[in-house]
N, C-alpha and C positions, 0 to 999 in steps of 0.2 A: 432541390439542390443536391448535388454527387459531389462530396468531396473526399476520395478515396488518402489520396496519400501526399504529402509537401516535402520540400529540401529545405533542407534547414541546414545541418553540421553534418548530416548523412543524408542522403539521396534516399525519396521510397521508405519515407516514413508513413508507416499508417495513423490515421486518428486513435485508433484504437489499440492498445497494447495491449497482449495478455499476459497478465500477473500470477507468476507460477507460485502462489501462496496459500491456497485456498480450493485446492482441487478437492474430486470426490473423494473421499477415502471406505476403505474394506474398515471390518469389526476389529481390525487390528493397531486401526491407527495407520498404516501402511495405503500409502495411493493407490488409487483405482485405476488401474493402469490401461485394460482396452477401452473405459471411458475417455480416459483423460487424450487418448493415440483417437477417438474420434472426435471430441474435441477439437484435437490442436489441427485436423483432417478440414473438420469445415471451415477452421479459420483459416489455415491455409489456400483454400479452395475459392475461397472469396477477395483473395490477393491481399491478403494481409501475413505480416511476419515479422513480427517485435514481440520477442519471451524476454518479461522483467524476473528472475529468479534474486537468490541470495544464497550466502554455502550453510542457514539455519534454517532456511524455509524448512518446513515438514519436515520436522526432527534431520535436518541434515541429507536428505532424500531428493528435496527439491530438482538440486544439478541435475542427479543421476537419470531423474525422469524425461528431465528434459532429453537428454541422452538417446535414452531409447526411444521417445516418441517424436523427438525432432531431427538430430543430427544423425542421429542410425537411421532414418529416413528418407531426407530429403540434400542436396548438394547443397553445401555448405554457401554459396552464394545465395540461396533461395532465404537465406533467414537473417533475423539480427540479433544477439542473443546481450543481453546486460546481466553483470551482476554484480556483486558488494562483496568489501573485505572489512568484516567486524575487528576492527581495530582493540576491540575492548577482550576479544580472543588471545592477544599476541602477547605473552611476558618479553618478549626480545625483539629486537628488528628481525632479526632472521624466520622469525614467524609467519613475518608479510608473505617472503618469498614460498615458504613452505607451503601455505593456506594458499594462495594465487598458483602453483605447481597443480597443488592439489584439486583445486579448483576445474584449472583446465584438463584434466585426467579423469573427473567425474564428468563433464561436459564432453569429453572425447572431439575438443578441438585444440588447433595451436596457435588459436587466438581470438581476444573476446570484443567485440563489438562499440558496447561502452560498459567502463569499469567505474565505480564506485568506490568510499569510505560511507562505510553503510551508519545510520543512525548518528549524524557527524551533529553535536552541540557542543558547548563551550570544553569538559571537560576530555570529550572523545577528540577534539581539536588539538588539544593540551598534549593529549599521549600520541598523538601523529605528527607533530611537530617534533618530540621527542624522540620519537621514532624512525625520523627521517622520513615520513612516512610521504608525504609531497612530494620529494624529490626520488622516491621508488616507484611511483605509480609515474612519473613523468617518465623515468628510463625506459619503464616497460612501453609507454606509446614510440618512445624515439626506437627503439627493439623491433616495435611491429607486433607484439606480443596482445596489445589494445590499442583500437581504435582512435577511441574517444574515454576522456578521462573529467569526473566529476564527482559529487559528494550527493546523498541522499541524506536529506535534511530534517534534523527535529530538536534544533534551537529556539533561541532568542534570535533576534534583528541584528543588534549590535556584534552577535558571533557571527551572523549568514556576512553580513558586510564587509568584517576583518576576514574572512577565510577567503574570498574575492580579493580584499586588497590588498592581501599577502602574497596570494597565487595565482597571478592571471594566467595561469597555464589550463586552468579550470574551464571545463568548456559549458558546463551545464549543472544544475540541481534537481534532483528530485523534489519535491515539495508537495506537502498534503492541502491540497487544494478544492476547495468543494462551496457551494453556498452558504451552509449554516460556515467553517473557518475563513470566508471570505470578509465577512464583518465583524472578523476578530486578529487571526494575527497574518494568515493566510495574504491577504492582499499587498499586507507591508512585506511579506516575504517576496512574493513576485515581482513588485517595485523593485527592489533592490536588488534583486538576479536579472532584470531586465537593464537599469542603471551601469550595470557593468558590462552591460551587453551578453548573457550569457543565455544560454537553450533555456528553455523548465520542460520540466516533465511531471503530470500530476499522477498522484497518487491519493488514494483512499479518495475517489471523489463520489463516494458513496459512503463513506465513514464507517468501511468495515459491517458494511451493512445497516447501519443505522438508520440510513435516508430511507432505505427500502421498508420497515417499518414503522411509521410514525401514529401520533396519538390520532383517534379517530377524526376528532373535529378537523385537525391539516391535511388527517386525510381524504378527508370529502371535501375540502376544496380543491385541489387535484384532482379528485376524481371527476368534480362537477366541470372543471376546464376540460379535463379529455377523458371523457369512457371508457376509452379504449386503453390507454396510457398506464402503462405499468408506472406503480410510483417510484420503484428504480430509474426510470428512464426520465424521468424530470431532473434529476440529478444530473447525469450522464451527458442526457442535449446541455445541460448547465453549461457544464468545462469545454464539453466538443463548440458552444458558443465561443467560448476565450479563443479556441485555433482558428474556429472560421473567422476571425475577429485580423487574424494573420500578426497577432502581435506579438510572438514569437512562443508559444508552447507547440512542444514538438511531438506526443502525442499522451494522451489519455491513456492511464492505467485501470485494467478492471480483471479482481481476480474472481473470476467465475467458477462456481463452483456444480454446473449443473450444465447439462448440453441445450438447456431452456435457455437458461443465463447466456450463454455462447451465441444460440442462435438468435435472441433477440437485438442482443448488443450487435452483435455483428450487421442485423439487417438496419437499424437506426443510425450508423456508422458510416456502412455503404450505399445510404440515401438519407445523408443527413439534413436535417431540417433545422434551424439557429433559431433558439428563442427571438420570440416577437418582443419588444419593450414590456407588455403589459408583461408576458409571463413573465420576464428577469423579476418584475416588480411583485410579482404574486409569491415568488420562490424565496423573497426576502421579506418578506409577510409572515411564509410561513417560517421563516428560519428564525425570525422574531418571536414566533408563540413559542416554537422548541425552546427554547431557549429557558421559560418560564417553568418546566420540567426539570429536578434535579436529580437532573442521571449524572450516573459515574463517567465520565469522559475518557470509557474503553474502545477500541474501534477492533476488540478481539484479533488482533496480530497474532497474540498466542506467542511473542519473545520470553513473555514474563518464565515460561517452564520451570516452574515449582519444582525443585531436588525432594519435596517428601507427596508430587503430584497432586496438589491441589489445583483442580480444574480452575484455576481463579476468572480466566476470559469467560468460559462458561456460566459461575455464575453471578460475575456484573453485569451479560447479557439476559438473565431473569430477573437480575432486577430489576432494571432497566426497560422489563416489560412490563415489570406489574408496577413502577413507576406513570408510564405510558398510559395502559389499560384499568390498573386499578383492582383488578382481580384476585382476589386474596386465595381466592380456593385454589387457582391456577400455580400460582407463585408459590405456594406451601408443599402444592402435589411435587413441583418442579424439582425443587431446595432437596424435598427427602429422598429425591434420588440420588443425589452426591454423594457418593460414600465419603469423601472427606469435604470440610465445608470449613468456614470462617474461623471457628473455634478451634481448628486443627493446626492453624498457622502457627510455625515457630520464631517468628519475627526476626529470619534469619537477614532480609532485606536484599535479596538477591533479585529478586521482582522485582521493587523499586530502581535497583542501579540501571536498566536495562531500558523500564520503561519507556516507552519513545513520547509517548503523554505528560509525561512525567505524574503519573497518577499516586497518589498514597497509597499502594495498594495494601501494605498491613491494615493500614485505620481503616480504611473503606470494607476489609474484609470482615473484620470485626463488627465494625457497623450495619451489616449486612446482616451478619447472624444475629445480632442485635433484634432488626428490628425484624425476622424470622419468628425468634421467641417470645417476642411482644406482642406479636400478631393474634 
């Protein structure tokens, strides 16, 4: 089965998005810039063109890459480009406009595809209301300015449903959608954007890479269903399931961080094959053993940006291996590479406000170091 691209709220959507969050980067922190221009080359080349950015991705860099590797590129007709306005950014209304100016000036177009209210829960709801914030992002679609206008989501239920039945001018959500949050909040969020009749578009449907790594035993069940089969891509066929399913998600986010990752997404996309019954049920098997693993519920976004740079995503993803593996001598070598580490936190809580998880990450980092020097 070849399901390359569907209409939905925009024509020549592909299954496959790519999420400009998670590109290679140089020793400086700073994108890899002729990887990432062939990257975006093979994706292109395969007739696909949906760039998910944001104006924090990659220390703020995000846009500009896209820039030079997409719209300095290619005619602007040939792409789709999304992206978010962090509301929690703006002290004034006049912010919005300033940030969305500025926005379109690091993208180097004069208008954006579909726009966003990035990381939108109960109290980012509160200051956009405030803000006037609904009734700016509406002008800007009546301008011509944006396409398509909708919220990228990391609430509760009760907030996704009031921000719909506030503002039917909302055309879609972003929503973190995957197997293991499918039979947690995930599902009830999709109900409910679908209930109002609105787009979805999934995001982290690999959970920030988590899927791609799992504890041995899940993952030789996997392995033993397909050989061949990257455990990434059991994830991925997951969600690309929901669209061939035609029940209204508009396409799959995946942010690649490798021209491996690129090309294999890409070719399982442009001959995609939809879980059979059994595997849906095998993938909820194993989402049920995860589960019995007490990892920290990071999916490495990297929003949290520590003001005294404590790598904090980095090191909830070590421990969250040696959680997994069990390997103490691994997890210890790992930790003493940090040059600042859990002990270092000033419990300023600027992590926390940000979080899209809503993770504790003071306590957790504490705990972390904790159980470091117990070891």
């Amino acid at each position: 089965m070849t399901t390359l691209t569907k209409t939905y709220i925009e024509k020549n959507i592909p299954m496959l998005g790519f999420g400009i969050m998670r590109l290679p980067t140089l020793g400086d922190k700073t994108i890899d810039m002729p990887r990432f221009i062939e990257m975006v080359d093979h994706y292109m080349s395969n007739g696909m063109n949906y760039f998910d950015t944001a104006y924090m991705y990659h220390n703020n860099l995000s846009e500009n890459a896209v820039k030079t590797a997409v719209v300095d590129r290619y005619p602007r007709e040939a792409f789709k480009i999304a992206t978010k306005l962090p509301i929690w950014s703006c002290e004034a209304p006049s912010d919005m406009n300033r940030i969305f100016n500025e926005q379109l000036e690091r993208l180097g177009v004069d208008y954006v595809d579909f726009y966003m209210f990035h990381a939108m829960n109960t109290a980012n709801d509160l200051k956009v209301i405030e803000f006037g914030g609904y009734e700016f992002i509406k002008e800007l679609k009546a301008q011509g300015k944006v396409r398509h206008i909708g919220i990228s989501f990391h609430g509760n239920a009760e907030s996704l449903d009031k921000m719909f039945r506030e503002n039917p001018e909302l055309e879609f959500a972003q929503l973190q959608i995957n197997y293991v949050d499918w039979q947690g909040s995930a599902k009830e969020f999709y109900d409910i954007t679908k209930k109002h009749g609105k787009q979805v578009i999934i995001m982290e449907p690999v959970r920030g890479g988590a899927l791609s790594n799992l504890p041995k035993e899940l993952e030789g069940r996997l392995k033993a269903a397909d050989p061949a089969a990257s455990i990434a891509s059991w994830a991925l066929r997951w969600c690309g399931t929901l669209e061939a399913d035609e029940r209204g998600v508009m396409t799959t986010l995946s942010g690649m961080s490798t021209e491996r990752q690129m090309e294999e997404n890409v070719e399982l996309f442009k001959n995609f094959k939809p879980l059979t019954p059994k595997e849906t049920e095998m993938l909820a098997q194993v989402a049920e053993g995860l589960r019995k693993y007490p990892k920290i519920d990071c999916t490495e976004c990297k929003y949290c940006n520590c003001p005294i740079e404590i790598p904090i995503a980095d090191i909830f993803k070590q421990y969250n291996r040696f959680v997994q593996r069990k390997n103490v001598g691994s997890f210890k070598n790992e930790y003493n590479k940090f040059t600042k580490r859990g002990d270092a936190c000033a419990e300023c809580g600027k992590c926390e406000a940000i979080c899209p998880q809503g993770v504790k990450v003071v306590e957790q980092l504490r705990y972390v170091d904790k159980t470091f020097t117990e070891l």
